[in-house]
C-alpha positions in Angstrom: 15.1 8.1 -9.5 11.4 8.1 -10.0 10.9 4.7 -8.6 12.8 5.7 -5.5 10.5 9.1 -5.3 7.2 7.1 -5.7 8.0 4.2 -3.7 8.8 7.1 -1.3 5.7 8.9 -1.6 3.7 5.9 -1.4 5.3 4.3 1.8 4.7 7.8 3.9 1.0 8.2 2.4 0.4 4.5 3.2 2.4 4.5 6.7 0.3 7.9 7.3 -2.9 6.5 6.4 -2.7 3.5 8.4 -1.6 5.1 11.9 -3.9 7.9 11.0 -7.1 5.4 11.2 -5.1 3.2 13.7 -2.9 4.8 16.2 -4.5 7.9 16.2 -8.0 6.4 16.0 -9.6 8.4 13.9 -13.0 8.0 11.8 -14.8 9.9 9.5 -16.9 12.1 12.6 -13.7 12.7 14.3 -12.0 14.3 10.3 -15.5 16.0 9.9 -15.1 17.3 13.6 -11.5 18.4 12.7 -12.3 20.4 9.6 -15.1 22.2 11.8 -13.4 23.1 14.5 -11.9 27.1 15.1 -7.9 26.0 15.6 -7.3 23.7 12.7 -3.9 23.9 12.8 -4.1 23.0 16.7 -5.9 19.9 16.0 -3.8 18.6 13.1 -0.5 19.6 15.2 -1.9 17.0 18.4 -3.1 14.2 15.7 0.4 14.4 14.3 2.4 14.6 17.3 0.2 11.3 18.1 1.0 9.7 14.8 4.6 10.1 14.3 4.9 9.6 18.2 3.5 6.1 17.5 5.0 5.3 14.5 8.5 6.3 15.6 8.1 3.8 18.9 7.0 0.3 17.6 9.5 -1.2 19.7 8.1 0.2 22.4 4.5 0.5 21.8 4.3 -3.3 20.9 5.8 -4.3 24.6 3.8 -1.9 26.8 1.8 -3.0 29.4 -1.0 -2.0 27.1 0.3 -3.4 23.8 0.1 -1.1 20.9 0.7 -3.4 17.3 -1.0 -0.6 14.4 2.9 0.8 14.5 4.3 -2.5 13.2 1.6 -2.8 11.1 1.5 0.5 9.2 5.5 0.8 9.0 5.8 -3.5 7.4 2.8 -2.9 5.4 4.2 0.7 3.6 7.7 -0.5 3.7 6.3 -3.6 1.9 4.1 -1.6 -1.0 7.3 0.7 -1.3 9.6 -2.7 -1.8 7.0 -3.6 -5.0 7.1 -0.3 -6.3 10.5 0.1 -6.0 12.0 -3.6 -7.6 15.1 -2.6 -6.1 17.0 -3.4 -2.7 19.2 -1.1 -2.9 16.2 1.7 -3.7 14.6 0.6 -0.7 17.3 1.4 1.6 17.2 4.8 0.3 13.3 4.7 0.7 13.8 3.6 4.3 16.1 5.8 5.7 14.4 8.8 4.5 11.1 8.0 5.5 12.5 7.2 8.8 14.4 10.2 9.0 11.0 12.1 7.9 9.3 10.3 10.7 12.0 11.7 13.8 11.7 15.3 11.9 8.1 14.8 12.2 7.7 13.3 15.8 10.7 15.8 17.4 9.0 18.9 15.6 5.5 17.8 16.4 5.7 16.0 19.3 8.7 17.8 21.3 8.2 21.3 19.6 12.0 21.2 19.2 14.1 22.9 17.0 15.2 22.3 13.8 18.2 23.9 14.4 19.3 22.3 17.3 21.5 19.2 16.1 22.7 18.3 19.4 18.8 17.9 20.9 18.1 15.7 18.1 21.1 13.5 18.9 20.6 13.0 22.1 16.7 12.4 21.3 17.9 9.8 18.5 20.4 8.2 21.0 17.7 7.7 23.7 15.8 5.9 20.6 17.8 4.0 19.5 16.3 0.5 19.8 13.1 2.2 18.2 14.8 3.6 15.5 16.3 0.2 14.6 13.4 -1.8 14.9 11.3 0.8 12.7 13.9 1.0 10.5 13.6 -3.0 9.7 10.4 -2.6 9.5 10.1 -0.5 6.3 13.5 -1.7 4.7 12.7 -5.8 5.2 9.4 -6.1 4.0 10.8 -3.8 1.1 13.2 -6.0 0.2 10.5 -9.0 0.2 8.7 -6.5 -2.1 11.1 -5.7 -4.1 12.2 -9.5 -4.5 8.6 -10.2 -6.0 8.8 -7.6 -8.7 13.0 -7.4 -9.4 13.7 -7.0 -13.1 15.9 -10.0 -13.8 18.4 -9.0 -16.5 
């Protein structure tokens, strides 16, 4: 249980971290400007809608006109330092789905200002996403299971 909880923690603080510098684009002025400015929340609340936006489309992003690759990157790269934390397959398929399902909460709460207690809209939303959803879901969970393959326990 406590590998599946870090190996969580670590793939959303390292997913976050890369779209944060990546997708969103910020740098150390733009944080500094952030923690300056009069509506806080407002500014985190647009910078997270971006984010989890991004990383929720990779599919998407990647095969825009204007090509977008930091989503792969950050989701392979955090499912992948989850997978070695982890040693487990089968913990990492835990550790995928809830980080993915943490990432629609995120992008339909942030993004769409929906809900929460609307089941249906996030159906329908998650339906429409579908292709996304699979592909970002392989993206955590197979580079997890390469991580996880490195450092396995054999018994």
């Amino acid at each position: 249980m406590f590998r599946t909880i870090m190996a969580l923690l670590v793939c959303l603080v390292v997913a976050v971290l890369i779209g944060a510098f990546q997708i969103v684009g910020l740098d150390i002025a733009a944080i500094q400007a952030i923690i300056g400015s009069t509506d806080i929340t407002g500014e985190l609340t647009a910078k997270g809608a971006l984010l989890f936006g991004g990383l929720l489309v990779p599919y998407t992003a990647a095969t825009s006109a204007s090509p977008i690759y930091a989503p792969l990157v950050a989701l392979g790269v955090a499912g992948f330092i989850a997978g070695l934390i982890s040693k487990s397959g089968v913990r990492m398929l835990f550790v995928s789905i809830i980080a993915l399902v943490l990432f629609f909460l995120g992008y339909y709460l942030l993004f769409l200002v929906g809900d929460p207690s609307n089941l249906d809209a996030m159906l329908n939303i998650a339906r429409n996403l579908a292709i996304d959803l699979g592909v970002a879901f392989g993206l955590l969970f197979i580079p997890g299971i390469i991580g996880a393959s490195l450092t396995s326990e054999d018994y």
